[in-house]
N, C-alpha and C positions, 0 to 999 in steps of 0.2 A: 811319675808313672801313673799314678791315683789320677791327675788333672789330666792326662791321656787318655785314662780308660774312662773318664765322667765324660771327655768328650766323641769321643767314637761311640758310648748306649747314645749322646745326644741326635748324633750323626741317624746313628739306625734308627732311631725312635722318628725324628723329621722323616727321615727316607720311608718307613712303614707307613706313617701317615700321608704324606705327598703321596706313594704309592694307592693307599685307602680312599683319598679324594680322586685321584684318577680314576679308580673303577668305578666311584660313585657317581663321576660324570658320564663316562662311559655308557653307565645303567641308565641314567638318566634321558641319554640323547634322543634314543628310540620313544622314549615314555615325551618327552615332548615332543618331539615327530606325530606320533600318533594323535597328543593332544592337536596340537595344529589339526590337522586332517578332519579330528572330528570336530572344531570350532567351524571350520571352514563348511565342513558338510551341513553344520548348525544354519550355518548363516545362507547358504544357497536356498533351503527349506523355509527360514523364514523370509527370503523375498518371491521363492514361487507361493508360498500361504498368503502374502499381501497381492499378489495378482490376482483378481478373480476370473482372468478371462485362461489365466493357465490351470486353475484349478477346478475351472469346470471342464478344464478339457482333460485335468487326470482322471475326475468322475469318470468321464464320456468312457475313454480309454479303459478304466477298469473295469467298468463295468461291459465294454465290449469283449474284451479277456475272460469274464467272467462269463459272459454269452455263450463263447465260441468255446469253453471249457466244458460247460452244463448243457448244452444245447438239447442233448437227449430229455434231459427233463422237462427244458422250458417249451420247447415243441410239442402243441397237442397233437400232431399228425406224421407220420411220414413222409417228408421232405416230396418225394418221387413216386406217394402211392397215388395212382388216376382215380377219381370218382365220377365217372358218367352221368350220374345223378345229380350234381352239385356244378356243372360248367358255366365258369363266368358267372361267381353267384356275388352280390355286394357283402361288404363287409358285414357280420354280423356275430350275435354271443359265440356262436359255434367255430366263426371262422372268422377272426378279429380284423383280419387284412381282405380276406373274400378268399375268391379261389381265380385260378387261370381258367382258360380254356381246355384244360384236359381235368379240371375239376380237383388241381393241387392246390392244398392251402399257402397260401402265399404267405401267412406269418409263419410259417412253420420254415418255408424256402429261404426266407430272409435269415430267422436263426441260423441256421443252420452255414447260411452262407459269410457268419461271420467268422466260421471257421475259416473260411478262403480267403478274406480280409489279413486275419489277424498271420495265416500261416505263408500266404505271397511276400507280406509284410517285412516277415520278419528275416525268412527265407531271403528273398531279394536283395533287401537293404542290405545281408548277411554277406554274400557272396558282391556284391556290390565294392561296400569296404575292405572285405579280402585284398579284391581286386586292386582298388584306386588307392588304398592306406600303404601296399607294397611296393607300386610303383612311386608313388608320389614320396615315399622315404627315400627309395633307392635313387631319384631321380635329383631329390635335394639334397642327399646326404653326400654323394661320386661327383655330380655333374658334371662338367665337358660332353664328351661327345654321348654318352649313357644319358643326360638331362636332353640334351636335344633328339636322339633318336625317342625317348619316351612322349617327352613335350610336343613333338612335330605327330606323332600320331593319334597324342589328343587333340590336338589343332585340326588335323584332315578330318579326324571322326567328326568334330563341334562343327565343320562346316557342311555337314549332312544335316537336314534334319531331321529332330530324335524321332516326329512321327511318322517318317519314311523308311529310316533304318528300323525301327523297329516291326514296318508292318514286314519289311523287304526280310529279316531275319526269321520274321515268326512262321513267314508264306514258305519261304526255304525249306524250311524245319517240319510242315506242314500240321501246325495248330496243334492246340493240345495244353494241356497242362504244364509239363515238361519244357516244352518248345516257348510257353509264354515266360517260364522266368527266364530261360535262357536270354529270351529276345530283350528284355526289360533290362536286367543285367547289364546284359553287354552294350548297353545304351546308357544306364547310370553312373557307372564303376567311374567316366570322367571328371564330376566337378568332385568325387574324393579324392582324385590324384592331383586335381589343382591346388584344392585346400589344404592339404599337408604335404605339398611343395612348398608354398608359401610359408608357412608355420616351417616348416626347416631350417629355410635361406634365412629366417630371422633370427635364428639360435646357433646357426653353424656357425659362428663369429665369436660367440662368447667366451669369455676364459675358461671356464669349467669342462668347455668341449676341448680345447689345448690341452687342458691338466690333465684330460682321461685318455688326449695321442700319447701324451707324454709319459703316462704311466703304463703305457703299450697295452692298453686295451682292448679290444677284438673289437672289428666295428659294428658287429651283431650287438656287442654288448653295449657301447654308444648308442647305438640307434635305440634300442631297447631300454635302456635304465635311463637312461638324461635326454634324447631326444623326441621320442614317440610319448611321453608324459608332459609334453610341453604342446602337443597337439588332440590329448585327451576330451578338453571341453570342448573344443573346435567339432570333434569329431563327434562327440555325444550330440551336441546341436543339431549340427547339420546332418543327423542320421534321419532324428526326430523330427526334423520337416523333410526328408527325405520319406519317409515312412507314405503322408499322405499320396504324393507324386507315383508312387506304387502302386498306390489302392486304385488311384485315377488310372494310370496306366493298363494296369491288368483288366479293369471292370472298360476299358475302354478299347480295349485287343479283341476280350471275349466278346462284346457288344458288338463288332465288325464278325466276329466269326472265328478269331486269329487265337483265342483265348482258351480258356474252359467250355468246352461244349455240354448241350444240355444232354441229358436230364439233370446234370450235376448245377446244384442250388448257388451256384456262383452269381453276387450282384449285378454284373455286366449281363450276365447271358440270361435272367430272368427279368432285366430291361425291357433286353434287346426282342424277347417274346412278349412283352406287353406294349411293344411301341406302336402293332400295326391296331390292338383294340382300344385305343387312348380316350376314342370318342365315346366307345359305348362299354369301356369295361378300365377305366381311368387308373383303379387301383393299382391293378397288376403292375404299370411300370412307375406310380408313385412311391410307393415305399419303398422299395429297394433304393429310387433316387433319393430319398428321402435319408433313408440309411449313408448310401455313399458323402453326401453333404454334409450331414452331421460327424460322420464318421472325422471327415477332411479336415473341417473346420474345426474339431477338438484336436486334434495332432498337431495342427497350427498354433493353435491356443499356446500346448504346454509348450511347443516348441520356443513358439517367443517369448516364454515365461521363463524357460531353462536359458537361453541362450541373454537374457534382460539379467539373471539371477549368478551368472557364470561369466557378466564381463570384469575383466579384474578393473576396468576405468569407474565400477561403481564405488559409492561412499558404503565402506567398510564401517 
């Protein structure tokens, strides 16, 4: 009896412990998960810090945010106040950029119109992804005849082109603020529904997507927890060179007419007012070009410094 009860405490004693190490793994699992995530985040960071041409383009980008935030400050003028005194004046201390033809400071137009930069931008690409991230899951994730009815209407849309449907939607609409993201939008929301189509079809296969039919999962919760995290970087990238294609688009709608109308300090449509004095009043439609290029080409930078620093084929 003795040598029964020494081995049933042995019995419990093992079982409390086995039990003790399970929940220690348990605890543990999360605390590595996380670690990973933030090694991973480590290492994205230090290969956009060895690019220089993405790091100059976070400057660019910050400090355009930082613009478009402060604007009121960095502005010595009134965006839209006229000076009759001062028309088509060259750059100078007072008025760093010059003035238009209605005697507006044109550094002050530019600040300002970084607000419309940064908030098309964001806006756009915003509703964009909505768009094209929704179908292009539903489209990979059901396919049959749901993948082809989505797929055959980005097919018919992609063989319009973008800058006909887009003027044909903005003219519709008839211009405007409003009318130009609409227009812009419903011209972009495409290559996100291609891109994480693709990104689907390549994971819909895997065992881990069986395990979670198998354990009758809801396919919201599939799509959501194992397969839209598998199209994450994908999507960060290509938002981020999406981003500049916006700025072009919209500064290039307003500049036809189709876009932001003036008085409002929108890049495109303070162009599109300095284009007819180019010969004898140059500024006006330089620096806002001048803005929009630098603008593009820092977007571009970090984008192919994110998307260089986010391919898993790099040496880890």
């Amino acid at each position: 009896m003795t040598r029964d009860n020494s081995t049933n405490d042995d019995a419990d004693c093992d079982g409390q412990v086995s039990n003790e190490a399970g929940s220690s793994r348990g605890a543990q699992a999360p605390k590595m998960v996380e670690t990973g995530r933030v090694a991973r985040t480590k290492t994205v960071l230090r290969r956009v810090m060895k690019n220089w041409f993405a790091m100059f383009g976070l400057v660019v980008v910050v400090l355009l945010i930082l613009t478009a935030i402060f604007a009121p400050l960095i502005a010595p003028h009134d965006p839209t106040e006229q000076n009759y005194d001062a028309l088509s004046q060259p750059p100078s201390v007072e008025h760093p950029f010059g003035t238009d033809t209605y005697g507006r400071d044109v550094f002050s137009r530019v600040v300002f119109g970084s607000r419309y930069a940064v908030f098309l931008g964001v806006v756009i690409v915003g509703i964009e992804m909505l768009i094209g991230v929704t179908l292009g899951l539903v489209a990979g994730y059901y396919g049959g005849w749901t993948e082809s009815i989505i797929m055959r209407i980005v097919d018919i849309s992609l063989s319009i082109p973008a800058l006909v449907l887009a003027l044909a939607i903005a003219g519709m609409l008839g211009g405007g603020l409003f009318p130009l993201i609409i227009a812009v939008s419903l011209v972009g929301w495409r290559g996100f529904a291609r891109l994480v189509r693709g990104d689907v079809k390549s994971v819909i296969e895997e065992e881990y997507i069986d395990s979670a039919n198998a354990a009758g999962l809801s396919d919201f919760r599939i799509i959501t927890r194992y397969i839209l995290p598998n199209s994450a970087s994908s999507i960060i990238v290509y938002s981020t060179l999406t981003i500049p294609t916006v700025i072009l688009w919209s500064a290039g709608l307003s500049f036809l007419g189709m876009g932001v109308q003036p008085p409002r300090p929108e890049w495109g449509a303070i162009l599109a007012a300095g284009r007819g004095e180019i010969d004898s009043a140059w500024w006006i439609a330089t620096f806002p070009g001048l803005a929009i290029m630098i603008t593009v080409i820092a977007f571009n930078g970090l984008g192919d410094g994110l998307r260089d620093a986010l391919d898993p084929r790099q040496v880890r």
